[in-house]
N, C-alpha and C positions, 0 to 999 in steps of 0.2 A: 477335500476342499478344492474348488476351482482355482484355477489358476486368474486372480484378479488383476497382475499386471499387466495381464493380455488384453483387458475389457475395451471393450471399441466405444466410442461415444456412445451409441445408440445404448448399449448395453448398460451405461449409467440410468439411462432414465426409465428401463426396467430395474431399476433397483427400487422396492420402497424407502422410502425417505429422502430418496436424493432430490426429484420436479421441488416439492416445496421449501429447502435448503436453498436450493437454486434463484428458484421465483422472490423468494424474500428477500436474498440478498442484492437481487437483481433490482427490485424496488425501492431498496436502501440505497443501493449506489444512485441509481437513477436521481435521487431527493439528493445525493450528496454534491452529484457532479452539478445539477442546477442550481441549489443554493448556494455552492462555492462561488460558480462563477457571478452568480446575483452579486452576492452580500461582497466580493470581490469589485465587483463594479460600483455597488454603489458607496463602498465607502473611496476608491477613488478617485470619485467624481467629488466626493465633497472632503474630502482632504487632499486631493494632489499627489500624496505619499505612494511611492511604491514600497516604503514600510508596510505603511499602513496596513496598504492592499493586500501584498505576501503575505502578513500576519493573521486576518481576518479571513482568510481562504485555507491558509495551512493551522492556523493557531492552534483547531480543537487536538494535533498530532502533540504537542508542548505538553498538555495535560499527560500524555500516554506515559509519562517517566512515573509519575504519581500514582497511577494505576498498579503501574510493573512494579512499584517498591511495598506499597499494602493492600493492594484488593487481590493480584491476579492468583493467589490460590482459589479465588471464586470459579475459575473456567473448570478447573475439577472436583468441586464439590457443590455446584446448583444445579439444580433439573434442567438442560439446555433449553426444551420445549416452553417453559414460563420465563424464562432468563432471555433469549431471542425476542419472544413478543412482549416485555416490558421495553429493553433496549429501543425497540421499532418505536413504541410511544411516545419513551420521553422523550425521541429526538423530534417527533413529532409534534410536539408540546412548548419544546424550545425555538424550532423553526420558527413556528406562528407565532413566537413574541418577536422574533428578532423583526417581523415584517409590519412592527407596529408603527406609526408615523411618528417619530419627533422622537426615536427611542437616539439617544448620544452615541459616538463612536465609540467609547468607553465601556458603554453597556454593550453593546453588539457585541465589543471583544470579550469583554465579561462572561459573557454567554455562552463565544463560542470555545472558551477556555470548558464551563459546563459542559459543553456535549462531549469535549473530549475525556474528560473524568469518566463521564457516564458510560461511551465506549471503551475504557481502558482493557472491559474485560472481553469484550464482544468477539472480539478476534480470536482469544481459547477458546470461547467455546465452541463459537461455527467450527474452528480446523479441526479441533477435539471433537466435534460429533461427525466430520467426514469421516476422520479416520472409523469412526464407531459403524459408520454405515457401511464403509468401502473397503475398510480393513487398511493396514499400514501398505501392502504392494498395490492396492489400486488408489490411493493419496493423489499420487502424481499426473494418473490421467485428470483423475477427480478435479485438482486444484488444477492443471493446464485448462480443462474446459472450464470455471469459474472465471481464469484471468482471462482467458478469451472470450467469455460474456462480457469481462468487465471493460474491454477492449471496446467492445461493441456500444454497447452504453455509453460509454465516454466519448464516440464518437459522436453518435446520434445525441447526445447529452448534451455535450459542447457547441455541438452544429445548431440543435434545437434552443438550447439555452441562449444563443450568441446574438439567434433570431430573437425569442422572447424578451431577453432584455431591453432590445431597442426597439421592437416592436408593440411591446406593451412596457413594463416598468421593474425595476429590480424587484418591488416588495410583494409583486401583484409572482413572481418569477419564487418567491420565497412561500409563498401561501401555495403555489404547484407545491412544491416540495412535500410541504407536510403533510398535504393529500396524501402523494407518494409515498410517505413513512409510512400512513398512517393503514394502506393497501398491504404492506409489508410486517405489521402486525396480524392484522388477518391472514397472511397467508402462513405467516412464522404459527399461527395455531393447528393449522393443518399438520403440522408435526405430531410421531406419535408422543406419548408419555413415556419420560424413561428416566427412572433415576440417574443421581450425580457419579459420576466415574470414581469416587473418591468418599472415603465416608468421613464424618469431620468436618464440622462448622469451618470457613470461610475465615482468617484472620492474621491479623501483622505478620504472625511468628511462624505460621506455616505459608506464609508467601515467601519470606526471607528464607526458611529452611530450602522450598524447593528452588529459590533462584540461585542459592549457594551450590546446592548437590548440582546441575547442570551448569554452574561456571565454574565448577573445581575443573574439570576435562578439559587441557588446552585444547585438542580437536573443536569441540564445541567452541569455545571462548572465540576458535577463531572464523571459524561457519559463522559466530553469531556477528562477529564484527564485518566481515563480508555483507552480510544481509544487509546491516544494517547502514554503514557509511558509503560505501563508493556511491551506492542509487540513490541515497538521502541528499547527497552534497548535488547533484545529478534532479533529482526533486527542486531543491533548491534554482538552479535554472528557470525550471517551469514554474514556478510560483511568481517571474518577474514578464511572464507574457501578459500581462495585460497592460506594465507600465513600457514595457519593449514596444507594441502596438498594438492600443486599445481596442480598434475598429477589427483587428484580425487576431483576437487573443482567443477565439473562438477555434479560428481554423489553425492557429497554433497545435491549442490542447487536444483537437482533433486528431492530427496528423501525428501527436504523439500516441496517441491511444490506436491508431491504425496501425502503428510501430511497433508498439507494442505487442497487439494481436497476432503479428506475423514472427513475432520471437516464441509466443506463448505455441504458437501452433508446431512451428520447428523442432521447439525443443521437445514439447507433452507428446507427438504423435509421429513427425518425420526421422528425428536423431535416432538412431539404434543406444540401444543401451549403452553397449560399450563405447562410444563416443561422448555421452554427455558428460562425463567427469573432466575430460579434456576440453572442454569449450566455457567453463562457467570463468574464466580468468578473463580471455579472448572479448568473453561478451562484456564480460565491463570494463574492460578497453575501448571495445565499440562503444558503448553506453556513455562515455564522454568527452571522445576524441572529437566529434563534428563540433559540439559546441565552442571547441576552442579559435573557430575561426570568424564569429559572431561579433567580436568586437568591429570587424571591419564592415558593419552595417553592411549584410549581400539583401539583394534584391530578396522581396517576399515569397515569390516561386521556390528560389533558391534553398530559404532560411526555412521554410515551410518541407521539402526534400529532406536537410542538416537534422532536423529536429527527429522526423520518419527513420530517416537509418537509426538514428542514435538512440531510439527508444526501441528497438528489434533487442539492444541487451540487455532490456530488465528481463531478458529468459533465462538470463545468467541464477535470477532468485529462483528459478525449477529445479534445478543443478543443486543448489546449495541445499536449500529443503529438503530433498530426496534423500541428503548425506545427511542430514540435521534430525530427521524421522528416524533413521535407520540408527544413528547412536543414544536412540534417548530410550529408557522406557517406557513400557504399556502405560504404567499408572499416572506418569507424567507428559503425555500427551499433549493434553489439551493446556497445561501450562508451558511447555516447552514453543510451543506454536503462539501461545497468547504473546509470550516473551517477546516471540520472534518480532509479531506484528506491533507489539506495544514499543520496543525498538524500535525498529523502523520509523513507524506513525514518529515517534518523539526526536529523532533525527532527521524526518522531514520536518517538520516545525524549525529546530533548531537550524536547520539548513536555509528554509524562508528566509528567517530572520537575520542570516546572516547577512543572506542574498541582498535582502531589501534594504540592509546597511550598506554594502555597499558602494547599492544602486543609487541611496538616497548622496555619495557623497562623488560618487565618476560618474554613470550611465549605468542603465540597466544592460547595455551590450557587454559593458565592458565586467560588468560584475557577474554574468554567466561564464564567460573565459576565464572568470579568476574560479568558478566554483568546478567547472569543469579542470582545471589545472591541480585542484585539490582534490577531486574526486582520482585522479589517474596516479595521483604520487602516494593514497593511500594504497588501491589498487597494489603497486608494484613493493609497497612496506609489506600488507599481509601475505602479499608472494611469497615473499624474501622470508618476512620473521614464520611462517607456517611451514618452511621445508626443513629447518632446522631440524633432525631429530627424528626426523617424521618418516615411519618407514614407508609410507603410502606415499609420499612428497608433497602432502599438505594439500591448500588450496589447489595447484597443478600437480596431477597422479605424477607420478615416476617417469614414466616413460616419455610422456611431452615434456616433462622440466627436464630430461635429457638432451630432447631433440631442440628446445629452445637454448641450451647454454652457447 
């Protein structure tokens, strides 16, 4: 068997199955990043709230807990190929009501509460068919080139969306979208047919079973909590750039997703192997250190710079996945990944909303400094509580938690 950890980019898209994985998810995000910031904008133009706002951009993440406690044994037991392009549909389906005239803020949030139900599972099964395509040692390049599309998109997303909204109208900005989804269905067919990783109807008692068996493993329990809180709280942040400054909540989210890209790239393709396990702490330090000096309202240039560094350590989640893949097994794959991302997705929601509480009762400046402040003090707890014991030295290998005492 070839050596798959070594694959170069180019050598992904000689893989069959990977271009249409890619393209699909590429045209989901695409419909995600512009209807976010739509349905973002216009609910707060007409309620004021930077609740609001946070909620109605991050909300469909809230639903993701709901997913993870009874559907996500679905990522290993449905046919990914039919499972991807219904996914692409219904979000397509729910879009183009949200963009309907006179629908209440109530119903939008209603909605986008649905799409996140409807995603809970979407995340197992995409990262459970890379791995199927690329194998567990080439994941890593796999998923670095994904987040560094996603990087891309988010850019051109947020830039194009920033335009769109004020150049033409939120709802007209939600009807693109569903197009989008709906291109991302079509391409998601393009996939071959392949049955489910997992034999075995779909159901409460086998989702419960396998969320048990991967959080018995402290290891695991504490990869999962890395994943999912210091970037969640850190998320959170970002879900308050549009009540932070409306006019430029575009080139915000841009210059995060530019940040981003340049962590995704460092870590999937420039870090040598033996390096990466020593930097996943580091980066989410990085990851929420700038923010802590936002309450003192810096010039736009500046805050627009703060935001860029500080999203270079979501590469810190490459790090942690690479460790999270390699303890789980084969059969549990595409659940263990669903997990990850249904985490996560429900801890940025939860993070929004904290966020936007409590934006709606200091400033949105001041309520990023507090989320960043919580993001760094969990950081340094799963430090602490994961070297306990651990002969590897937990989240920090051995040898840097030496050189740091």
């Amino acid at each position: 068997m070839p050596d798959t950890s070594r694959r170069s980019y180019a050598d992904l898209f000689r893989t069959p199955e990977f271009s249409p994985l890619l393209l699909s998810s590429a045209a989901g995000l695409a419909a995600q990043t512009v209807s976010g910031l739509a349905l973002g904008t216009l609910v707060f133009r007409g309620t004021n709230s930077p609740l609001l706002s946070a909620v109605s951009m991050f909300g469909p993440a809230l639903a993701q807990v709901v997913g993870a406690t009874f559907f996500l044994s679905a990522a290993d037991r449905l046919p990914p190929r039919a499972t991807l392009a219904g996914l692409s549909l219904a979000f397509a389906v729910t879009t183009a009501v949200l963009a309907l005239p006179g629908l209440p803020v109530w119903g939008m949030l209603a909605l986008v509460l649905v799409k996140g139900l409807i995603a809970s599972v979407g995340g197992g099964v995409r990262w459970g068919l890379l791995t199927e395509i690329l194998s567990k040692e080439g994941y890593l390049t796999g998923r670095s080139l994904f987040n560094m599309m996603n990087g891309v998109l988010q850019i051109a997303g947020y830039g194009a969306g920033g335009v769109l909204v004020t150049v033409l109208s939120p709802r007209l900005c939600l009807l693109l979208a569903a197009g989008l989804y709906a291109i991302a269905t079509g391409v998601a067919l393009r996939l071959t047919r392949r049955p489910a990783r997992t034999a075995g109807r779909p159901s409460v008692r086998a989702t419960w079973r396998a969320n048990s068996r991967l959080w018995s493993a402290r290891p695991r329990r504490h990869l999962y909590l890395a994943l999912w809180v210091p970037n969640g709280l850190v998320v959170g942040c970002e879900s308050l750039y549009v009540s932070y400054d409306p006019r430029a909540a575009g080139t915000l989210f841009a210059c995060a997703a530019l940040g981003m890209l340049a962590g995704d790239l460092t870590v999937g393709r420039l870090l040598p192997a033996r390096l990466r396990p020593r930097l996943g702490v580091p980066l989410l330090v990085l990851l929420a250190a700038p923010y802590l000096v936002l309450f003192l309202r810096p010039p736009l240039p500046l805050t627009a710079v703060l935001v860029a560094v500080a999203s270079v350590g979501f590469g810190a989640t490459l790090v942690q996945q690479e460790r999270l893949i390699a303890a789980t097994p084969d059969e549990l794959s595409g659940h263990a990944l669903g997990l990850h991302s249904a985490g996560m997705l429900t801890m940025q929601g939860v993070a929004a909303t904290l966020a936007g509480t409590v934006a709606q009762f200091t400033s949105p400046a001041t309520a990023m400094t507090v989320m960043a402040l919580a993001s760094l003090t969990v950081t340094l707890t799963l430090t602490v509580a994961s070297r306990r014991d651990a002969p590897d030295g937990g989240l920090l290998p051995a040898r840097a938690a030496v050189r740091s005492l």
